[in-house]
SEKOL-67116 format. One line per field, with one value per residue (C-alpha): residue in three letters; x, y, z. Coordinates in Angstrom, 3 decimals, decimal comma. Layout:
N
type c(ALA  ...)
px c(X  ...)
py c(Y  ...)
pz c(Z  ...)
This chain:
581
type c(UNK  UNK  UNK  UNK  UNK  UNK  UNK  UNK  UNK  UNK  UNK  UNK  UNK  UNK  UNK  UNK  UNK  UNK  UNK  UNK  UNK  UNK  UNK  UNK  UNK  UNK  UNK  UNK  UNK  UNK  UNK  UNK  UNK  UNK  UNK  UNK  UNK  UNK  UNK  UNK  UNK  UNK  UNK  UNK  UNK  UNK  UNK  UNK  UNK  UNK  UNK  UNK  UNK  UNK  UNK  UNK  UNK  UNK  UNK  UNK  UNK  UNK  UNK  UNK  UNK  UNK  UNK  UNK  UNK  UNK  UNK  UNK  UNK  UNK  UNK  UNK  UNK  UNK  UNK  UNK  UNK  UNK  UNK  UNK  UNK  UNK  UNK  UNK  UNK  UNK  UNK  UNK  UNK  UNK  UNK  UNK  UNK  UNK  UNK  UNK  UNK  UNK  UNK  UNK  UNK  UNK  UNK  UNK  UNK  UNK  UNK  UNK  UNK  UNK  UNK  UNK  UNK  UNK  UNK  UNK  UNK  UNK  UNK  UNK  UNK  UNK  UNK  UNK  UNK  UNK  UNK  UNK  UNK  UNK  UNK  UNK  UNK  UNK  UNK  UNK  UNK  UNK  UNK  UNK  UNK  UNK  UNK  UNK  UNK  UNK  UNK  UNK  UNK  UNK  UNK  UNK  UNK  UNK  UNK  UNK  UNK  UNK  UNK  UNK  UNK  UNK  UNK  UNK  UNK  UNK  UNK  UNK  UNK  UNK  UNK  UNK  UNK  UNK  UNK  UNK  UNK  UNK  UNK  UNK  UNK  UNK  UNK  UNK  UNK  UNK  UNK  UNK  UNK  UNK  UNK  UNK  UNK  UNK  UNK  UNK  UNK  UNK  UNK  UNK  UNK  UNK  UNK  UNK  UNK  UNK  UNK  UNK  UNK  UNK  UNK  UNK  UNK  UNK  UNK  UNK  UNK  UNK  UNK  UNK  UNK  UNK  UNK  UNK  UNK  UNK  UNK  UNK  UNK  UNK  UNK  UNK  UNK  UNK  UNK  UNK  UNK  UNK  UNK  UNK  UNK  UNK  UNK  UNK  UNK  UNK  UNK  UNK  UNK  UNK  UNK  UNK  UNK  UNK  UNK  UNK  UNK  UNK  UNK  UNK  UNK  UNK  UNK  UNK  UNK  UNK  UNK  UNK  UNK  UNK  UNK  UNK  UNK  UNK  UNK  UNK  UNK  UNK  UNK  UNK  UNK  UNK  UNK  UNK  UNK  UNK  UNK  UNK  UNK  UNK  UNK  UNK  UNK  UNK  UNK  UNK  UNK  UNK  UNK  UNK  UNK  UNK  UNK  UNK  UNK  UNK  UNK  UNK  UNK  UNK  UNK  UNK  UNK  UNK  UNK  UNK  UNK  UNK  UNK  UNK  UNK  UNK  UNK  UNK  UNK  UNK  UNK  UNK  UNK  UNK  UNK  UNK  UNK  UNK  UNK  UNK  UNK  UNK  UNK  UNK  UNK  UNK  UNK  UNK  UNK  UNK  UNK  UNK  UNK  UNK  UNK  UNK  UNK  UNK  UNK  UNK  UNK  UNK  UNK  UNK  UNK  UNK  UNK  UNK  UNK  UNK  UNK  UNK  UNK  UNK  UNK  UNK  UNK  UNK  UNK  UNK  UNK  UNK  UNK  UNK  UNK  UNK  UNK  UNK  UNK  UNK  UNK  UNK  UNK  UNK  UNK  UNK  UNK  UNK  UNK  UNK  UNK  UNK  UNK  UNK  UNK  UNK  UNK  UNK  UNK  UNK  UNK  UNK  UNK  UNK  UNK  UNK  UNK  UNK  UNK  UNK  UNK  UNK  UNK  UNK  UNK  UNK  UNK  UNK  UNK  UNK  UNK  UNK  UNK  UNK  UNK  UNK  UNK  UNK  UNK  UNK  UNK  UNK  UNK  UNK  UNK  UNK  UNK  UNK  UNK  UNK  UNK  UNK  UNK  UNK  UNK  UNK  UNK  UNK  UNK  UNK  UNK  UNK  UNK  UNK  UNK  UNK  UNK  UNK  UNK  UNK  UNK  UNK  UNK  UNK  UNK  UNK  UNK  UNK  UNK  UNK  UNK  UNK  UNK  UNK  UNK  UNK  UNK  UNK  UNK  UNK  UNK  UNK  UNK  UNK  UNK  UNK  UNK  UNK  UNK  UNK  UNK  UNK  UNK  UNK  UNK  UNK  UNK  UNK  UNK  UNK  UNK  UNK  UNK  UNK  UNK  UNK  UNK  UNK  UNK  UNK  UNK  UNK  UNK  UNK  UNK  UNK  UNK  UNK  UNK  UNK  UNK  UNK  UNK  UNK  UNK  UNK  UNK  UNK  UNK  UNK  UNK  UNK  UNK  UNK  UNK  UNK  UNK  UNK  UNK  UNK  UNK  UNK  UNK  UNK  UNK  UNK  UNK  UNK  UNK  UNK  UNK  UNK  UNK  UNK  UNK  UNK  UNK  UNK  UNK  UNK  UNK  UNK  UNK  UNK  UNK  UNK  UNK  UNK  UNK  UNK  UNK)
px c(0,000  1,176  2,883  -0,520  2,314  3,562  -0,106  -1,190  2,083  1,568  -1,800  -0,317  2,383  -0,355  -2,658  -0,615  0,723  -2,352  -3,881  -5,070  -2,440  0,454  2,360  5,641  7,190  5,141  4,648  8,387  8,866  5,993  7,691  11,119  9,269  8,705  12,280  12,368  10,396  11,596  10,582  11,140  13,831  11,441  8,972  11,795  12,876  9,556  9,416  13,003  11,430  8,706  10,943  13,332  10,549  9,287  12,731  13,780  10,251  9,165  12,881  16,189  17,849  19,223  21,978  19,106  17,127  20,001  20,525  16,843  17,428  20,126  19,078  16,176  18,297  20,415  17,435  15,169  17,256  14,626  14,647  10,629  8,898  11,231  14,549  13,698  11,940  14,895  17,509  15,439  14,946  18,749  19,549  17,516  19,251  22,786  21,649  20,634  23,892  25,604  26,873  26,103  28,219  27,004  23,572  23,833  25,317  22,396  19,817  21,823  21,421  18,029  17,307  19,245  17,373  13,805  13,668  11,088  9,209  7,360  5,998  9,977  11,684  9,671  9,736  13,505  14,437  12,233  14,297  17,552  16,783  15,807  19,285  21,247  19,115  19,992  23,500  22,504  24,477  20,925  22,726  22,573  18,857  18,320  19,720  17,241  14,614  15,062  15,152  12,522  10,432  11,839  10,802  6,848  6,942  8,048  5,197  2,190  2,418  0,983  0,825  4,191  5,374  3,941  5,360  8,728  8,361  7,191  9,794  12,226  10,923  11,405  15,436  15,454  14,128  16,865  19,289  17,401  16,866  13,685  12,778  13,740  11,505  8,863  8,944  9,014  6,336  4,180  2,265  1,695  -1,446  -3,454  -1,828  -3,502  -7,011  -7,054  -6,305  -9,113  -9,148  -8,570  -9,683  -7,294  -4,373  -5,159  -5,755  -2,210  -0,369  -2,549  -1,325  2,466  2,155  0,459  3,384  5,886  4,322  3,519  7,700  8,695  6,594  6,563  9,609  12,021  11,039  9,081  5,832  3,618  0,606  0,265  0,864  -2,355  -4,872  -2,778  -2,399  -6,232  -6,394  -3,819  -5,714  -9,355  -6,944  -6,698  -9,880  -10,775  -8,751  -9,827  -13,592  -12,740  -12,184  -8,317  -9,147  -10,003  -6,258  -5,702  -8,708  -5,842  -5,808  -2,954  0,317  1,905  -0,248  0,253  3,168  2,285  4,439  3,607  1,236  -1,822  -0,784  2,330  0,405  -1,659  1,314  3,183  0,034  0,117  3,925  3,774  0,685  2,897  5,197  2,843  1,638  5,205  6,466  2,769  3,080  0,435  1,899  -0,843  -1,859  1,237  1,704  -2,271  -1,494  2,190  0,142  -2,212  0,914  2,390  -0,689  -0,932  2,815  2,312  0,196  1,593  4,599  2,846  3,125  5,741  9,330  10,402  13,116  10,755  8,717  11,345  12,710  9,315  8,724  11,864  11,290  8,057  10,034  12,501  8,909  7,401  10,873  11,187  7,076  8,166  10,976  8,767  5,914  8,508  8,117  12,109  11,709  9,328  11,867  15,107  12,999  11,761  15,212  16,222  13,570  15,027  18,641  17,199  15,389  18,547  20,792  18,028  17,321  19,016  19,851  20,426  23,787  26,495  25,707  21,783  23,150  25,806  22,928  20,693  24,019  23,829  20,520  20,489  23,210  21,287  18,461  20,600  21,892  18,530  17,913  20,372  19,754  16,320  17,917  20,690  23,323  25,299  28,782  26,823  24,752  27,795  29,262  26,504  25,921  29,998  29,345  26,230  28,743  31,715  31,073  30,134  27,138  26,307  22,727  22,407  22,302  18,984  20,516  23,506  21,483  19,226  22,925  24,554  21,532  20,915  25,236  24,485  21,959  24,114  27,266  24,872  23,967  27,218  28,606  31,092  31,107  34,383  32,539  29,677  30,515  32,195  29,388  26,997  28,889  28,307  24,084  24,227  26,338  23,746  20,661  22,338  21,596  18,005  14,652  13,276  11,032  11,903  15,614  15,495  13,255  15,410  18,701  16,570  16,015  20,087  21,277  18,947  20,395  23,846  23,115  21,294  24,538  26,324  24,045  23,074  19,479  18,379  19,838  18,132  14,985  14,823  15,883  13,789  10,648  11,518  11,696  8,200  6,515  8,174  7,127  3,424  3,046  3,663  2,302  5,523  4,505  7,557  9,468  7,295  6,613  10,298  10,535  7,612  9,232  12,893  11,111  9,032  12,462  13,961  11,256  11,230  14,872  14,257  11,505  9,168  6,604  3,246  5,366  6,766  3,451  2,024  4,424  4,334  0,466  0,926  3,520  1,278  -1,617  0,878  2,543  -0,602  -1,768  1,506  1,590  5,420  6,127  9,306  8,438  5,346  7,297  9,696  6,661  5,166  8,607  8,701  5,256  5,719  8,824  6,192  3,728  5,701  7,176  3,883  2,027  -0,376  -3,196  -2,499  0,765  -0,261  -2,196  0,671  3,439  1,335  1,214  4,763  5,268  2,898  4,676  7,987  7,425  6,137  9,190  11,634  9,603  10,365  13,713  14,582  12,806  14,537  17,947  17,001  16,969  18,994  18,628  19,788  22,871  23,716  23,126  23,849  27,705  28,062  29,691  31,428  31,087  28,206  24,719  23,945  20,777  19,025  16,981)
py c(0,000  3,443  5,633  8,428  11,514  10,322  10,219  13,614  15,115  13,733  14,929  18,621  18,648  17,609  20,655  23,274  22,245  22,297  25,034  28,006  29,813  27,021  27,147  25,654  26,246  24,678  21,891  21,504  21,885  19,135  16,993  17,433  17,025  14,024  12,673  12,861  9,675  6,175  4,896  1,642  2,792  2,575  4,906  7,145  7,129  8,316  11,444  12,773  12,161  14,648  16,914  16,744  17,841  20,341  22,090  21,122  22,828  25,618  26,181  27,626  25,647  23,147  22,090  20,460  18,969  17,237  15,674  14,877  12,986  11,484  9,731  9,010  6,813  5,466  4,219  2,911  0,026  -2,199  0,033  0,828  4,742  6,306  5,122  6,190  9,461  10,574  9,534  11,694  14,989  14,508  14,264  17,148  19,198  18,527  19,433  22,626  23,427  22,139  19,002  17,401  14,235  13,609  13,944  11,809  8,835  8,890  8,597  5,934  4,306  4,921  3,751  0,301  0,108  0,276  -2,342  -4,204  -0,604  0,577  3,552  4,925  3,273  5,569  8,300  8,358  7,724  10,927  12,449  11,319  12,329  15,825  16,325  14,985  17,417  20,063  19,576  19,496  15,918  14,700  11,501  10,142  11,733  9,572  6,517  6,487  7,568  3,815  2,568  3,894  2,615  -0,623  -0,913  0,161  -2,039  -5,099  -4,227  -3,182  0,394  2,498  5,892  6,003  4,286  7,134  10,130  8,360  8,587  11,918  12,942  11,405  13,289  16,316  15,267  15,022  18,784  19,968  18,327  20,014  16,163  17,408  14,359  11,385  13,687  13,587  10,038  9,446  11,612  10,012  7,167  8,837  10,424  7,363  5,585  8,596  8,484  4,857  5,248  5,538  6,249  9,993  12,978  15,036  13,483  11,985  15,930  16,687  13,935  15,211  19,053  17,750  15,649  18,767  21,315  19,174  18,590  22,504  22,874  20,793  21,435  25,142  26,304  23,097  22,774  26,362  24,979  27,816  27,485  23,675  23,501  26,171  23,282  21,553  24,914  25,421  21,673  22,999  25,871  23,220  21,110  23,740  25,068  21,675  20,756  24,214  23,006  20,143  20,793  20,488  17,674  15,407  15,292  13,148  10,478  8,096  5,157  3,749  5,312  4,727  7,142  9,845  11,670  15,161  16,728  20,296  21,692  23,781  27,056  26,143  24,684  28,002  30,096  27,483  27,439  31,379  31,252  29,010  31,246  34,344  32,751  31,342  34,480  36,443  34,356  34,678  38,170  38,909  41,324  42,548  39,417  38,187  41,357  40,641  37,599  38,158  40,838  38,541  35,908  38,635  39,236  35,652  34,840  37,784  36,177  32,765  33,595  35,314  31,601  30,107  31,311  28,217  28,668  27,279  30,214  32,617  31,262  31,665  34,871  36,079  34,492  36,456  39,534  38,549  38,699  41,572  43,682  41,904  42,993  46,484  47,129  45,667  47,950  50,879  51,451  51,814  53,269  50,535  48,162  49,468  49,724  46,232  45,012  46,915  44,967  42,038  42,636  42,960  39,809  38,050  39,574  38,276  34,852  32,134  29,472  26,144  25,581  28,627  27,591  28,681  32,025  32,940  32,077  34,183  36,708  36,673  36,952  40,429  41,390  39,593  41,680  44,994  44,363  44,219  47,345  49,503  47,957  49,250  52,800  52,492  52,536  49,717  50,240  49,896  46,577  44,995  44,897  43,530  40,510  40,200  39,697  37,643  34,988  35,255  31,858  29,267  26,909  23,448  23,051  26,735  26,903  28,718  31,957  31,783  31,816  35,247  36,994  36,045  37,408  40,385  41,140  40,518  43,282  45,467  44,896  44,971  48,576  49,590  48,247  45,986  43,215  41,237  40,729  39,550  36,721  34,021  34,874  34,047  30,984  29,937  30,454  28,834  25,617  25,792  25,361  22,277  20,687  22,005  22,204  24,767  26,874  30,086  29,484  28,532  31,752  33,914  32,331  32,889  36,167  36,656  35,315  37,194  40,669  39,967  38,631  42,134  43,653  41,826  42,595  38,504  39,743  36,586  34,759  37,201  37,065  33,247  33,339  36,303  34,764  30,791  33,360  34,838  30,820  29,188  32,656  32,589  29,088  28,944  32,467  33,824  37,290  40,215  37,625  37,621  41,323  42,336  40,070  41,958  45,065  44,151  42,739  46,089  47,916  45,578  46,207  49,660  50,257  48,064  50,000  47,205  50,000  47,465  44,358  46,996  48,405  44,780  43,835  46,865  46,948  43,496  44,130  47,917  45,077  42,758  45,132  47,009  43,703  43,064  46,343  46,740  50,830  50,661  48,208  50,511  53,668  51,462  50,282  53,993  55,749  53,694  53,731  57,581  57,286  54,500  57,409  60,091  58,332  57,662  60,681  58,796  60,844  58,804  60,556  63,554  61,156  58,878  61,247  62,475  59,148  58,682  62,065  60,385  57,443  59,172  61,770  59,103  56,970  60,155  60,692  57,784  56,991  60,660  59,335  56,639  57,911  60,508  57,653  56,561  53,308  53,520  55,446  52,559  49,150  50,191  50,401  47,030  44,102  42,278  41,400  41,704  42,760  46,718  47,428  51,130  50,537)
pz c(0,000  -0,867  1,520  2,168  2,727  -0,670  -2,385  -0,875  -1,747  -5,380  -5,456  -4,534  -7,052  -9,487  -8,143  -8,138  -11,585  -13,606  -11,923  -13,561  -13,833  -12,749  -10,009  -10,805  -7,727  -5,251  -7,639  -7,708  -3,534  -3,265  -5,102  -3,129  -0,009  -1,537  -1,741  2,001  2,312  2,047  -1,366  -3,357  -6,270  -8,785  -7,341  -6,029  -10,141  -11,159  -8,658  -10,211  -13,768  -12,799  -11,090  -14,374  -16,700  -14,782  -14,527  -17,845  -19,530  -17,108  -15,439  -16,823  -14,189  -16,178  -13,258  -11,296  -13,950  -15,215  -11,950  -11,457  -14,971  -14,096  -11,079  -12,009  -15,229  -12,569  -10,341  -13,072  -14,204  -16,707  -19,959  -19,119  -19,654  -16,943  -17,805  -21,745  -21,163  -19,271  -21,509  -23,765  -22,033  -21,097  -24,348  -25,041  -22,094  -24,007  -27,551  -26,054  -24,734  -27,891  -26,540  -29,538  -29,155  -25,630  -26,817  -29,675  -27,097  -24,740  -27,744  -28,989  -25,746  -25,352  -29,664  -28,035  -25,209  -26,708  -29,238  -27,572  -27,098  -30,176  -28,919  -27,880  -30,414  -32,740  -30,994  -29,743  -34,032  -34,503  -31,945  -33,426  -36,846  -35,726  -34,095  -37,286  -39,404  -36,685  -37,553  -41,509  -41,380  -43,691  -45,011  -41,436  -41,230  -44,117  -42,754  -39,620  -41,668  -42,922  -39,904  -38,758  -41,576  -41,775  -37,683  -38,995  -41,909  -39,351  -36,670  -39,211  -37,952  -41,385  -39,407  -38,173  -41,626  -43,276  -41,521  -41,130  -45,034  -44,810  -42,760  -45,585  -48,564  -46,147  -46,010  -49,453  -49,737  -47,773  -49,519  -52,669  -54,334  -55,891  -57,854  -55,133  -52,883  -55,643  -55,629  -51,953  -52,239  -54,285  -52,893  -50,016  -50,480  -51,241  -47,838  -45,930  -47,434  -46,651  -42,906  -40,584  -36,839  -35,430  -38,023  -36,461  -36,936  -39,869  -41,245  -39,298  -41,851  -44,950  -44,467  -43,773  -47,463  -48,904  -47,506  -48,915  -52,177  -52,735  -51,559  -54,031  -57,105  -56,330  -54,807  -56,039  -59,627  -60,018  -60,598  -60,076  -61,582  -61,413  -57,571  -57,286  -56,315  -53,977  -52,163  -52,291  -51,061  -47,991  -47,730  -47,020  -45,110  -42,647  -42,055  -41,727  -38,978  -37,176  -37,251  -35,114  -30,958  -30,130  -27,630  -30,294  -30,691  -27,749  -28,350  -29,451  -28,252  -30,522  -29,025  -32,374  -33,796  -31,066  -32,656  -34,290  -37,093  -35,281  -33,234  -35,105  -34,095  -36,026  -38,850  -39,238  -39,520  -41,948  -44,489  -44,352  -45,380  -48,220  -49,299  -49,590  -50,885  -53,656  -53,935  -54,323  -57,377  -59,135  -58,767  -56,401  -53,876  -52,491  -51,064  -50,365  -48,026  -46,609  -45,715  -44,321  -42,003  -40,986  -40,374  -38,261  -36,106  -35,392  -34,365  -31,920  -29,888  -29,993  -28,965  -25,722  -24,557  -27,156  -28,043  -29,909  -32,315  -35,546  -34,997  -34,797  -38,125  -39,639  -38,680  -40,116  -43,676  -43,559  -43,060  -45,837  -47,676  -47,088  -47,741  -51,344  -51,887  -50,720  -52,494  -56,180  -54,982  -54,904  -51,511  -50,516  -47,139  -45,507  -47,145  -45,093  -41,607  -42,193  -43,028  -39,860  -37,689  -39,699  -37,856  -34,812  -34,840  -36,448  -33,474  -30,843  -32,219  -31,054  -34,155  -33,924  -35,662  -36,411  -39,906  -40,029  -38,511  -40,864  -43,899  -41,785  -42,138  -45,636  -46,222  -45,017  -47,400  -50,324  -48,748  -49,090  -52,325  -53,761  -51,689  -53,161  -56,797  -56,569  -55,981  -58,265  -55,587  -57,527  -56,147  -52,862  -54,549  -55,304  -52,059  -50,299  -53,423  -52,809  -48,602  -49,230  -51,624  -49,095  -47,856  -50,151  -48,959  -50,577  -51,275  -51,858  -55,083  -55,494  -53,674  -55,222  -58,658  -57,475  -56,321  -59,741  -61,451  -59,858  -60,385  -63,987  -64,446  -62,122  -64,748  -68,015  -66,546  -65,774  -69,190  -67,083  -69,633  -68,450  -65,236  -66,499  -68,459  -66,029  -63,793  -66,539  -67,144  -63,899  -63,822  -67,331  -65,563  -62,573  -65,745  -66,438  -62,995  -62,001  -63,736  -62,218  -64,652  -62,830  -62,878  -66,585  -67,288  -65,632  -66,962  -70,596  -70,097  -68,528  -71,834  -74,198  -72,738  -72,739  -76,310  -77,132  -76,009  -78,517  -81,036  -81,485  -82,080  -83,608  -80,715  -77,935  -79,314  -79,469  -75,993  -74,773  -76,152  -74,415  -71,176  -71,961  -72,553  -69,548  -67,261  -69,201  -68,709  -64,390  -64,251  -63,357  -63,591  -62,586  -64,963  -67,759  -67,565  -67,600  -70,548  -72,449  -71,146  -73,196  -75,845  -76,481  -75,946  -78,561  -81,304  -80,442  -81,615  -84,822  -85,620  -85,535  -83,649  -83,851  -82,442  -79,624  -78,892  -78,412  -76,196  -73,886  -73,354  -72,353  -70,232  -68,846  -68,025  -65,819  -64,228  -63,197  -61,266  -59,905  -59,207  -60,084  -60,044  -61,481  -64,546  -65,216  -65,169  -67,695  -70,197  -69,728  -70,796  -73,865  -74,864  -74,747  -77,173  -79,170  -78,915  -79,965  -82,852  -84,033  -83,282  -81,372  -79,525  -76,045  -75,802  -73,220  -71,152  -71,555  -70,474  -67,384  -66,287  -66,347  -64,066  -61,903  -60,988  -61,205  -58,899  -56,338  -56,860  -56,624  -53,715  -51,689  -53,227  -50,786  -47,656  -48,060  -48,315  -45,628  -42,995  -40,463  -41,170  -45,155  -43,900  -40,972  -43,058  -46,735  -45,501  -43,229  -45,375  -42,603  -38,559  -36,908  -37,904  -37,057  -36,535  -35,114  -31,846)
């Protein structure tokens, strides 16, 4: 028979920690008081489990959890619940303090230990796999990704099978496989509408398939258009999942089919992200920035309660863009006080690996490069593209492409031909490895204008127009509007003045929905020359439009420069990220 001191002590620690709102320190002193009483080991192990989570989640003393873990391993000798929960959170604990090594042995202990264990085998490989991908070592990801599967395969476990292959495609992203992660990706979707039990979760593994599918056909291969429906389908997921009460969630009675990719506060904010960023590379701005406010508003109050490091990521890619919408929209000086807030959160976060935080590093010159091309600072431009390349990633071959482009049309403007052309060597090696429509667009239209420089105008046209069919056909908008924009330009100068005008009205009727400010004040200046050429009566109306939107631009091109902020970033290229308070 239980000790009654014990029970009611229990039954305190239990009170004061789920009541309204906790009270982690009497819970905590309960427990202690607990310790005082004789108590068979195993009993004794389970009271310094409790007190290890509590200080491990609602502590920062990370001395005495430890030792609460570790005692509580040491007492609970059979490899049962205590022994492997706390050779988890310890593992946890060292991971946290970058013991890497250390934390990798205990999970390795614990993945030994629970063989017999379903439930913790699963969820200690999750746990393994997580810190391997922390470390961006994804082969050995990969390799318990396997295991993992092969363990679901062996026990008829089709949940767990599925996000373990889930989880794999996901690996295969990061390591930017597109295709194997197509693949992986593929029968997937069928295994989930044929499982039956919680809604819920079942939902949870349909919007985790969905986000990786829209990743890779979107972002991976620059499928814009075609990955619409699956978005829409995210979109239903979603809502879906909100019309259900969160304590369905935990009416599982399968423990195999307890583990949750992330939580749905996490979800929402993830299915608003891949929105924007939908909405960004179609062109839509204006609900890319909707959304990215709506985002915003949400993340504030989540992180009232939660300061995890996923949503700190997040909320920083939203950042990243809003200041890329800005600076299309020709708003410059919302641009450099975003990118400002952007330092700030970069200087407060707290990333995983040095690795994410020098990317997060260059980001912000990648950011300020495209800043000061927008104002035609280029000497500026180039020194941030040059910090953003000073350390060479693998797997980051996307950025790398944007930098190289955006030096390209820096040198085409400032006639700096020699520099150009091993740079453009290098996108047009990078077009041999990907098939990405928006990298081969862009490359297209890269290799049409330094053809049109050479006067290949054969060539560039060929080129220009393979641009203009792979941007039409993903609706690839800014891309396919610059392209009409050249193209116009092109005729223009050949005197080919109905071609020209076709091109520019097309390009006046994307740009208008983008709405890109700078490429309309480009179409409008030449469709004035078009105009004047050919005595056409639109001219006046023409030219006052073109005042219009230059005087605005002009307008916040000097607020922009005016500001503390332009004057304090546009000049950092090295150490450590200024911001303004």
């Amino acid at each position: 028979m239980a000790d009654p001191v014990y029970l009611a002590l229990l039954g305190s620690a239990e009170y004061f920690r789920t009541s309204t709102p906790p009270n982690y320190r009497l819970a905590i002193q309960c427990l202690q008081a607990i310790l005082t009483i004789r108590l068979p080991p195993l009993i004794e192990a389970k009271v310094h489990l409790f007190l290890g989570r509590l200080y491990t989640q609602h502590t920062t003393n990370i001395d005495m959890a430890s030792m609460h873990l570790d005692k509580a391993c040491h007492l609970a000798q059979m490899p049962d619940d205590i022994k492997l929960e706390s050779l988890c959170l310890l593992a946890k604990i060292y991971l946290n303090q970058n013991q890497f090594a250390s934390s990798i042995t205990l999970l390795q202990q614990a993945y030994d230990l629970s063989s017999q264990q379903p439930y913790w085998h699963c969820r200690i490989i999750f746990q393994i796999i997580n810190i391997y991908h922390s470390q961006e070592d994804y082969n050995t990801s990969i390799y318990y990704t396997d295991r993992g599967i092969e363990f679901c395969v062996r026990i008829n476990a089709l949940f767990c099978q599925i996000l373990f292959q889930l989880t794999k495609a996901m690996l295969r992203l990061s390591l930017k496989d597109y295709i194997d992660a197509q693949n992986l990706l593929k029968p997937c979707l069928d295994r989930i509408n044929a499982l039956q039990g919680n809604f819920s979760h079942i939902e949870t593994l349909r919007i985790f398939y969905l986000v990786l599918h829209i990743s890779c056909s979107c972002f991976g291969l620059g499928q814009i258009k075609s990955s619409k429906n699956a978005l829409m389908q995210l979109q239903q997921s979603i809502q879906n999942l909100a019309s259900r009460p969160e304590e369905e969630a935990y009416l599982v009675t399968n423990p195999l089919e307890q583990f949750v990719w992330l939580s749905r506060d996490h979800l929402n904010v993830l299915v608003y992200l891949l929105t924007v960023f939908h909405s960004m590379l179609s062109g839509r701005l204006e609900k890319a920035l909707k959304y990215a406010d709506k985002a915003q508003a949400q993340i504030e109050q989540i992180k009232n309660v939660d300061h995890s490091p996923f949503l700190m990521a997040v909320e920083m890619l939203f950042y990243e863009c809003r200041i890329q919408s800005h600076l299309i929209f020709g708003n410059k000086s919302v641009a450099i006080k975003e990118i400002n807030v952007l330092c700030r959160l970069h200087n407060t976060s707290n990333p995983i690996n040095n690795s994410n935080a020098i990317q997060r590093t260059l980001t912000l010159h990648a950011l300020l490069g495209f800043y000061a091309t927008s104002l035609n600072f280029n000497e500026a431009a180039e020194a941030q593209f040059a910090s953003a390349l000073r350390t060479r990633f693998s797997g980051d071959k996307e950025f790398r492409f944007f930098i190289f482009a955006n030096l390209i049309i820096i040198y085409l403007r400032t006639s700096k031909i020699a520099n150009l052309i091993p740079i453009l060597q290098q996108i047009n090696i990078e077009l041999n490895t990907t098939q990405s429509a928006i990298l081969h667009a862009i490359g297209n239209l890269l290799n049409g204008l330094h053809n049109l420089t050479q006067s290949r105008i054969h060539e560039a046209k060929e080129l220009f127009r393979r641009s203009a069919n792979l941007a039409s056909n993903e609706d690839l908008n800014k891309i396919l509007t610059n392209t009409f924009i050249i193209l116009g330009h092109m005729f223009f100068r050949m005197h080919s003045y109905q071609e020209s005008a076709n091109m520019l009205q097309s390009a006046t009727t994307i740009s208008q929905s983008i709405p890109d400010y700078t490429a309309q004040l480009n179409t409008m200046s030449l469709l004035r020359d078009l105009y004047h050429v050919c005595n056409d009566p639109r001219l006046a109306e023409t030219n006052d439009r073109v005042i219009q939107i230059n005087d605005s631009l002009q307008k916040d091109y000097q607020s922009a420069i005016a500001l503390a902020e332009h004057r304090h970033l546009l000049t950092w290229t090295d150490g450590v990220c200024p911001m303004i308070n």
